[in-house]
C-alpha positions as CSV (number, residue, x, y, z in Angstrom):
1,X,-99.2,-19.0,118.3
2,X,-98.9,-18.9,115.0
3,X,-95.7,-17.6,112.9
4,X,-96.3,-17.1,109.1
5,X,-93.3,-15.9,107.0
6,X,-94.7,-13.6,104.1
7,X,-94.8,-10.6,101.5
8,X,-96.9,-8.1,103.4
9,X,-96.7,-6.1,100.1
10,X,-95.5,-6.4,96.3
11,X,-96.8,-4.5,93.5
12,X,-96.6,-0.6,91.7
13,X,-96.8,2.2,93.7
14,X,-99.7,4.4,93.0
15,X,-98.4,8.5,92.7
16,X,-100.9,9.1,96.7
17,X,-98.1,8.4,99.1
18,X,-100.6,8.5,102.0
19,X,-101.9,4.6,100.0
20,X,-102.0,2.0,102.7
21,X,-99.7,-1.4,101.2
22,X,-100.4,-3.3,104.4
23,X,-103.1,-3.4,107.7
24,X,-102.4,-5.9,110.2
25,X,-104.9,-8.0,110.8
26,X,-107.0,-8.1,113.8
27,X,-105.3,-10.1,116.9
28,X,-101.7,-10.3,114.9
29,X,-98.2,-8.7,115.3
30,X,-96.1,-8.5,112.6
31,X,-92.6,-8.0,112.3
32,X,-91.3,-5.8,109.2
33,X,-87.8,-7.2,108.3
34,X,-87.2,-5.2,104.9
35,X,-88.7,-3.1,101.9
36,X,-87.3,-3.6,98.7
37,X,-88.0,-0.4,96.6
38,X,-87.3,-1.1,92.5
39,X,-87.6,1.9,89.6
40,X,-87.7,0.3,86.7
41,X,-88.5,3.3,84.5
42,X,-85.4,5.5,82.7
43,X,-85.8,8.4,85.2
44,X,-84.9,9.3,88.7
45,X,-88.2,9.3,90.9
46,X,-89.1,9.7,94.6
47,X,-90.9,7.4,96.9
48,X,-92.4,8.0,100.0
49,X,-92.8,5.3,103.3
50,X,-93.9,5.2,106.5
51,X,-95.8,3.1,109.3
52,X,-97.9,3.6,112.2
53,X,-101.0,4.3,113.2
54,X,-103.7,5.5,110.4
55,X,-103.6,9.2,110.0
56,X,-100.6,9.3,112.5
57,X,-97.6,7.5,110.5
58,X,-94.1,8.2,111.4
59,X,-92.3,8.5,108.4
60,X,-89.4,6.2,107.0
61,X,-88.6,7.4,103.9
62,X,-90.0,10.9,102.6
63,X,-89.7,11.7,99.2
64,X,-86.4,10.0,98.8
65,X,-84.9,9.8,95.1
66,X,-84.3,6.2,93.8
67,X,-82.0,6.1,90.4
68,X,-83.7,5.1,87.2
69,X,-83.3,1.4,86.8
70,X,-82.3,0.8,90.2
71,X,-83.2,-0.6,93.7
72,X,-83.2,0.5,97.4
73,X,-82.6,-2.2,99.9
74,X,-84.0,-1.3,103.3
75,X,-83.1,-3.7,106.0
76,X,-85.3,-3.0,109.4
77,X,-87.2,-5.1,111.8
78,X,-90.1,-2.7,112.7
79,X,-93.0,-4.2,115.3
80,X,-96.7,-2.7,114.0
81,X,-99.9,-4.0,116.4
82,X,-102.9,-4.5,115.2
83,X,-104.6,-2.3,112.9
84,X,-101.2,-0.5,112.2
85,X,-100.4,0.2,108.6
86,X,-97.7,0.8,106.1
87,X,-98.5,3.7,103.5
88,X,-96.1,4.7,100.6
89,X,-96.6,5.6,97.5
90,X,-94.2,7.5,94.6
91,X,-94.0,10.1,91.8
92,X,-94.3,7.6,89.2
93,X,-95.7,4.0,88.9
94,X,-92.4,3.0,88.0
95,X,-91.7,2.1,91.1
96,X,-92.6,-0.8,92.9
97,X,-92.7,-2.1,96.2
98,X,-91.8,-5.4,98.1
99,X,-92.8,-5.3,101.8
100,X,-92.0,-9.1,103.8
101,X,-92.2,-9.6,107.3
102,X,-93.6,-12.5,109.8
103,X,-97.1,-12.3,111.5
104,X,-97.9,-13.6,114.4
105,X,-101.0,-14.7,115.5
């Protein structure tokens, strides 16, 4: 087996919060240990999370407000199989996203 420590995600949210940051790839687990959320723009936005199965998500975060010029920690370790995914997305491309977990394969 192979265990491989990475970002799953890291980049700007796009303003869709049904936008897939992360598949897992086919025969791999991955273990989500935590999201950093940033707003780097001089309003209060919202952001919206969740993981799952496509088109069946169960929802982390939904339309939560994150401060202008601040950052959400959360801290989780979250199992997805196969195929799962992460989706998220926010009211403004302010805000950005930092996904890490381990895969294994």
């Amino acid at each position: 087996m192979a265990t491989v420590t990475k970002a799953l995600f890291r980049g700007a949210a796009t303003t869709t919060t049904t936008t897939v940051l992360y598949t897992v790839p086919a025969s791999t687990t991955t273990v989500v240990s935590n999201i950093a959320v940033t707003n780097t723009g001089s309003s209060a936005y919202t952001f919206t999370l969740g993981m799952g199965t496509a088109g069946a998500n169960t929802a982390l975060h939904t339309t939560s407000a994150i401060a202008a010029n601040s950052t959400a920690y959360i801290d989780l370790k979250q199992v997805l199989a196969t195929t799962n995914t992460i989706t998220g997305g926010a009211s403004n491309v302010a805000v950005s996203f930092h996904i890490s977990g381990v895969e294994i394969s």
